[in-house]
N, C-alpha and C positions, 0 to 999 in steps of 0.2 A: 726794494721789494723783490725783485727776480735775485739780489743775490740771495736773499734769506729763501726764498722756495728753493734755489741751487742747491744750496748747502742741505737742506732738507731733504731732496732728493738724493745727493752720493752719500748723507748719513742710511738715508735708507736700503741704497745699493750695495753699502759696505757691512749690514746686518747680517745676510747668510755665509761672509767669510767669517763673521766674529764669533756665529756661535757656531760652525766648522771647527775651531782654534778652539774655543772652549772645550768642546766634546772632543778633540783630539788631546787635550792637557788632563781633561778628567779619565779618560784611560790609559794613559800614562800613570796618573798619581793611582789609579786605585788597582797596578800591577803591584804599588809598593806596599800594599796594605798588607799586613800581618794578620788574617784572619784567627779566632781562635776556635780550636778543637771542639770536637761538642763536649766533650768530658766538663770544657772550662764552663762551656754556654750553661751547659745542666747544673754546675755550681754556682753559679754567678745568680742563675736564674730561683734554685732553691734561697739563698741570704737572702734577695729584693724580696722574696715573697714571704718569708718569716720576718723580715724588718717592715713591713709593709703588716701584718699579721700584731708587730711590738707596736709599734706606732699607733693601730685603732684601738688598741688595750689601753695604751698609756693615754690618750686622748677622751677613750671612753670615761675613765676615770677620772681626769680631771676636769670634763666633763657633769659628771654627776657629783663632784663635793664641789664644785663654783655654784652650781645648779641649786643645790641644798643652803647653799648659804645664802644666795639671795632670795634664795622661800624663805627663811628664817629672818632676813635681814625686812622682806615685806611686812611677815607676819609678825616682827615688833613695834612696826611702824603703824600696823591697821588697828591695833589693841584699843 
């Protein structure tokens, strides 16, 4: 029993080296990062918002003739 509280305790000791060691390797890696330009962000960002704009068209639409055919598929069935 005292070794498991042991062990418990130097895991808990050794927590503010680990995330020290983390936080020093995440700024390390995000020196390497290649940000891009706004030019890119402002394009990148117009397509998601036009593909995102095709996408509730094309859903809307299918959508509404699923919609229509099972009104049609009830309303042969209530005759």
């Amino acid at each position: 029993m005292a070794d498991k509280a042991q062990g418990s305790l130097s895991s808990v000791a050794g927590w503010p080296a680990g995330v020290k060691a983390y936080v020093q390797e995440l700024q390390v890696e995000m020196r390497r990062v290649t940000w891009p330009s706004s030019k890119q962000v402002r394009a990148t960002t117009g397509v998601v918002i036009a593909c995102v704009f095709a996408f509730a068209a094309y859903f809307y639409v299918v959508d509404l003739v699923i919609g229509r055919a099972i009104t049609r598929v009830f309303s042969l069935f209530t005759r």
